[in-house]
N, C-alpha and C positions, 0 to 999 in steps of 0.2 A: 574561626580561623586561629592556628596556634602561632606563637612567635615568631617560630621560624619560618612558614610560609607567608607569613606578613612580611617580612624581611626580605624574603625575595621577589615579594609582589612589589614591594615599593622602593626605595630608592634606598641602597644598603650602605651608604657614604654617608648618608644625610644628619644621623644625628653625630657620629663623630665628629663631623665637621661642625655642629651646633656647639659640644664639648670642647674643641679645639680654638672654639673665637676666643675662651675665657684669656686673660691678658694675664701677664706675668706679679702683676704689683694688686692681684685679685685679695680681698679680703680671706686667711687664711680657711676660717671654718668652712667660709664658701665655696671654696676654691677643692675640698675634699668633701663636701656633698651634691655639688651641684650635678656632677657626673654623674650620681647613681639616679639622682631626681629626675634627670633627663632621661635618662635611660627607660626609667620605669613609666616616666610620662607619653616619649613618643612610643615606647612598645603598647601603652593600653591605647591610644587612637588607633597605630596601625593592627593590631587584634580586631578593636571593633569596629575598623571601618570607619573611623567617625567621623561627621559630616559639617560641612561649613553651618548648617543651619542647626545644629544638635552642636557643637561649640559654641555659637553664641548663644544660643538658649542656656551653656551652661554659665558662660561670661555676665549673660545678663543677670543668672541667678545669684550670683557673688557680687553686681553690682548693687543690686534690691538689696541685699541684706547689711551691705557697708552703706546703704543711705538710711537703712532703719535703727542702723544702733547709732547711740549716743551715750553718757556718763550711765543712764538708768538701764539699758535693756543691748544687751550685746547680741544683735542677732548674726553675725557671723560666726560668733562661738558656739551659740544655740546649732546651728548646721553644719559644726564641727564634731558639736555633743553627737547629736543624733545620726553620725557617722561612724561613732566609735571611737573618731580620732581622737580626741581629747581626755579619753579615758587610758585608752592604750599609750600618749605619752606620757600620763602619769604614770604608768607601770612602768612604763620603759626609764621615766628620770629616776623614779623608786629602785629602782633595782642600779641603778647607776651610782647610786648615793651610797647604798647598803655597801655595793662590792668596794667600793671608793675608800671607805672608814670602816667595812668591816661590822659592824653596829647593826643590832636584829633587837626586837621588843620594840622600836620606834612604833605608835599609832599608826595604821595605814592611812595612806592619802586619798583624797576623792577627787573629781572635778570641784574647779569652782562653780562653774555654771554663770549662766546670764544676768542675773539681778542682784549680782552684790553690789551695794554701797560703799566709798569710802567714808572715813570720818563720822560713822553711828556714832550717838551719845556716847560717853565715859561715864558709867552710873556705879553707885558704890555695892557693891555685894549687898545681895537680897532683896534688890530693884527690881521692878516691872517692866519687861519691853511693852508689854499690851497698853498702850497708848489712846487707843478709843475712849471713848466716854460712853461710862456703862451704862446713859439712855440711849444710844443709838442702837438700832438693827445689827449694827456690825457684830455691837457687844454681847449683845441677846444669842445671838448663831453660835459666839465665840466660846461664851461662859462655860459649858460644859465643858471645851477641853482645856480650862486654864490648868498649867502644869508646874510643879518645881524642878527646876534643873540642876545640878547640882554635881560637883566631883572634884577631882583633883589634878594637877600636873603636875608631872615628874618627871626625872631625869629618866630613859630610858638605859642608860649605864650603870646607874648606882641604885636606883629607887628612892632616889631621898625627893625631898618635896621641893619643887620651883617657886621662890616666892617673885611676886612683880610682875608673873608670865599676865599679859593680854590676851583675853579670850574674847574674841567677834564673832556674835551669834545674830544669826537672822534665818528667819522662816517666812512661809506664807503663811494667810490666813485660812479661815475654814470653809472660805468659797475657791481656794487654790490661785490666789493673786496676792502676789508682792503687793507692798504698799503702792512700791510709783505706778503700778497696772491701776490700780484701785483710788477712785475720788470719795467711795467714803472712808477711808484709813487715811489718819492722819500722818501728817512728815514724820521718815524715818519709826512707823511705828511695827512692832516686832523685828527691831535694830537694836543691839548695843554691844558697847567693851567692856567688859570685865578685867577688874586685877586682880589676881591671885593674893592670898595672905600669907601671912608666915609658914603654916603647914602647907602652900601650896592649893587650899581651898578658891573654888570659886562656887557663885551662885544667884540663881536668879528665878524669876517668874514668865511662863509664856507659857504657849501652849502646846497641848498634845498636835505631832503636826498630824497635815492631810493629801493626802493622795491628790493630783492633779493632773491635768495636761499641759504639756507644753503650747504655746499660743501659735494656733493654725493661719494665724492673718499675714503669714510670710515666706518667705521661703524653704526654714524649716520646715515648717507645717505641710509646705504642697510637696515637698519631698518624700514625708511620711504620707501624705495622701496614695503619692503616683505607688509608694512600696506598697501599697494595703497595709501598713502598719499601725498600730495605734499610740496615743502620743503618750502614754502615763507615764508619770513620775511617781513610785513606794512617796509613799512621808518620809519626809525627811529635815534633820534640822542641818543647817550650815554651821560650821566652825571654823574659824582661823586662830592656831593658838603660835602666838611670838613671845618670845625673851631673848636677852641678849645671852650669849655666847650657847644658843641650839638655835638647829635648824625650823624655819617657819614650816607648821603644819597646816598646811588648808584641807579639810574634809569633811563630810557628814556622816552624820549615824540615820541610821532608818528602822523605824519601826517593825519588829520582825512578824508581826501582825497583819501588813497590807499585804494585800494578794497579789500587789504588784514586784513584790518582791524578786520573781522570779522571772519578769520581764522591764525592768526599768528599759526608757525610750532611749537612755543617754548611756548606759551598759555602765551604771557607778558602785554599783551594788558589791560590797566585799563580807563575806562572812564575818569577819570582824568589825564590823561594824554594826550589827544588828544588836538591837537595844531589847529591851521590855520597859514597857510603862505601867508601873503597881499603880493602884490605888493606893490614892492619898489620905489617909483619917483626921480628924482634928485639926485639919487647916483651912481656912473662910477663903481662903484666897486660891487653893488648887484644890483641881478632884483627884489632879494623876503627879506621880513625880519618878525622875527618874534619874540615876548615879550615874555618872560615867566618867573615868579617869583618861585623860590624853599623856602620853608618854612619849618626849621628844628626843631627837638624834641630838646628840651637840656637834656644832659647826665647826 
């Protein structure tokens, strides 16, 4: 059924009159989207029909997922990811920012996604996030893709080097679980911050990441069930790079090597962001390493 004949199928007062309760001392930003929110919310029930028992199965879906997330595992964001939304507001704030100051070369943005940590270790440049102990199983799986990371931050105005920027890097491991999903990974382990030095360097040790799925034990997951879609995530590592007076960048890079590249589950994937990981020679501690310079807007 199209718009219009829904409109006249059902009661053609009714959402203005929902738009109209809004009160005059309304919270401003609110008070200029809430009408278009309405709009486009009751026009997709009356499209499709939608039924008392097919809204609460969606009610209930968004209740299950605000009782699964807590500090470690966001699963309401996760079935925002895999809607798209969360990606597409990062475009949409991205492009807001650019037209705002005018400012292009900034890093592109990605989603955060569900498993970040606050407050990862602060470890001094050329540290190990890989935390395991290299007798266990974890380590043994892990070894092969220990990696150096390695790059720069910069102004994206000038090109000069950012000294003091904070760089928050986190991955999974190479069974494709965060630490807090995983009892054999120790606390916070492939978590940390980095400071930048005087050229703006930062650096560290972890691994080549790995492809994975997002966790089907919830609502995400039976979301991508009921679509036949399948849940992968390209490799990918997280970043969050801050200093004072630019803009905080959250984003990942992705190995341009996984074959998931061209169907991430969460839609994060941006050309610029695609990496290559070399081979590593004459270092005991990586097989692979990889450069990559982040380039911030100033605020």
């Amino acid at each position: 059924m199209d718009a219009k004949a829904a409109m006249s199928k059902y009661d053609p007062e009714f959402t203005d009159n929902v738009i109209a309760a809004t009160g005059p001392n309304a919270q401003p930003r609110l008070k200029q989207i809430m009408p278009s929110l309405l709009r486009h919310l009751h026009d997709f029930a009356r499209e499709v029909d939608l039924t008392v028992a097919e809204w609460t199965a969606g009610v209930e879906l968004i209740n299950e997922a605000g009782r699964m997330s807590n500090d470690q595992r966001n699963e309401t964001g996760l079935l925002c990811d895999v809607l798209g939304l969360e990606s597409l507001v990062d475009e949409i704030t991205s492009k807001l920012l650019q037209d705002a100051d005018g400012s292009s070369g900034a890093t592109p943005s990605a989603v955060l996604g569900p498993f970040y940590r606050e407050n990862a270790p602060i470890l001094p440049n050329g540290s190990s996030i890989v935390f395991a102990a290299r007798t266990t199983a974890w380590y043994r799986a892990a070894e092969p893709l220990l990696a150096h990371l390695s790059g720069r931050v910069l102004s994206a105005s000038t090109g000069l080097p950012v000294q003091d920027a904070v760089v928050d890097v986190w991955l999974a491991g190479p069974n494709g679980m965060y630490e807090q999903q995983d009892a054999a990974q120790p606390e916070m382990n492939l978590r940390g911050r980095f400071r930048t030095d005087a050229v703006g360097r930062y650096a560290l040790y972890a691994l080549r990441p790995t492809a994975y799925p997002i966790p089907l034990d919830g609502p995400a997951g039976r979301v991508l069930t009921l679509l036949d879609r399948h849940p992968y995530r390209p490799a990918h590592v997280h970043f969050i790079v801050s200093a004072p007076g630019y803009r905080t960048l959250t984003t990942q890079v992705f190995d341009r090597e996984d074959p998931h590249i061209a169907d991430d589950s969460v839609f994060a994937v941006k050309d610029e962001l695609l990496v290559h990981f070399k081979r590593r020679r004459g270092d005991d501690k990586a097989h692979w390493s990889l450069e990559y310079d982040f380039s911030l807007g100033e605020a």
